[in-house]
N, C-alpha and C positions, 0 to 999 in steps of 0.2 A: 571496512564496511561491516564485519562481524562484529561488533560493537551495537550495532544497530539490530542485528538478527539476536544480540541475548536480551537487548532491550525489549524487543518486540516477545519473545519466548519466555519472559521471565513476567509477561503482563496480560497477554491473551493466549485462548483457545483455538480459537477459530479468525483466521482472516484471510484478506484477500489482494492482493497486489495486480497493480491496474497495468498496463502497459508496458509487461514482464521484457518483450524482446526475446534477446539473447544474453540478458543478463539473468540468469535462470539460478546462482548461486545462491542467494539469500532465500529464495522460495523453499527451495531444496533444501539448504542448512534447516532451517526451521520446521520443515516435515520432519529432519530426522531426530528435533528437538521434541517431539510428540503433537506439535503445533498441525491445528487439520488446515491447508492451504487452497484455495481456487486462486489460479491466477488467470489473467486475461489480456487479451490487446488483439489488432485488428486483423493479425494474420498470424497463420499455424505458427506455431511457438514447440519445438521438444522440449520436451523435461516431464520429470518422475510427481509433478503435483498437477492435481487434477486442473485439465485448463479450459478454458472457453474460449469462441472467437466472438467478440465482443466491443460496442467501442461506449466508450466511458459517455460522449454527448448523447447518446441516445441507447442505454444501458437498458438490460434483459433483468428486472430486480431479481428474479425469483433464482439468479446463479447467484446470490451473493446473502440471500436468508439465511441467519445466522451469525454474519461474520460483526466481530464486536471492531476490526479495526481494516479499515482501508487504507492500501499504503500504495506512495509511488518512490520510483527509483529515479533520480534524473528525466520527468517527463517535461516535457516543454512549457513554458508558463503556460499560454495557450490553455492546455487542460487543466491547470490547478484549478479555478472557478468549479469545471464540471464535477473533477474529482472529491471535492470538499460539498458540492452540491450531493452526490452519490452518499456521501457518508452521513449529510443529514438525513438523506431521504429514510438511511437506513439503521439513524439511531446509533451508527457506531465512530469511535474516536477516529482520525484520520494523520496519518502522519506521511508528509513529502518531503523527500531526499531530493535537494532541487542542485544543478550545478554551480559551482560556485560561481560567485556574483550575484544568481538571480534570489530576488529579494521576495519577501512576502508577509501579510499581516499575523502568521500564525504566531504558538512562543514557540520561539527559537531555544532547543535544547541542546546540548551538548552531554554528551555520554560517552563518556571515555576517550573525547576529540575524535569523535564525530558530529556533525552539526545538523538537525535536520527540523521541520517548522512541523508543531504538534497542535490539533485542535482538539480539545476536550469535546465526547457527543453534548453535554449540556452548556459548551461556549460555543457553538457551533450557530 
């Protein structure tokens, strides 16, 4: 999955990852890459980047002013619609790291064999 965090570090400033968990690695990696991170999901969450309690179908915009890219890690299809709706709302690129099998209309990138579905903010 660090393939993903130099993807992400080597193209934006500022982002925000939706439904962090206890998968708190790549948020982290990517702060200490100089990347400014909010991450968020529905209940308390530790980790060293600044976080919100948050839920993506009925999102707070003003924690996420700023950020050029919304990502998720494995969140369930279920959310991808809301999550890719948040990224228009907000103007910025969206990229979901979905588990394998589950499928979806983004393009499908591959980065160092990692595989994860990217939406451009102007193909969104």
């Amino acid at each position: 999955m660090l393939p993903l965090a130099e993807f992400i570090a080597q193209r934006y400033k500022r982002v925000a990852e939706i439904g962090i968990g206890n998968n708190v690695e790549i948020a982290e990696l990517l702060k200490s890459k100089g990347v400014s991170v909010v991450a968020t999901d529905v209940k308390k969450v530790n980790t060293s980047v600044e976080f919100y309690i948050d839920d993506v179908f009925n999102p707070k915009l003003e924690i996420y002013r700023g950020v050029e890219l919304i990502y998720s890690i494995r969140p369930p299809p279920e959310m991808f619609r809301a999550i890719i709706k948040l990224s228009k709302l907000l103007d910025a690129d969206c990229i979901i790291k979905p588990l394998y099998g589950d499928y979806f209309d983004g393009e499908l990138v591959n980065y160092k064999g990692v595989s994860f579905y990217l939406w451009r903010r102007n193909t969104i």
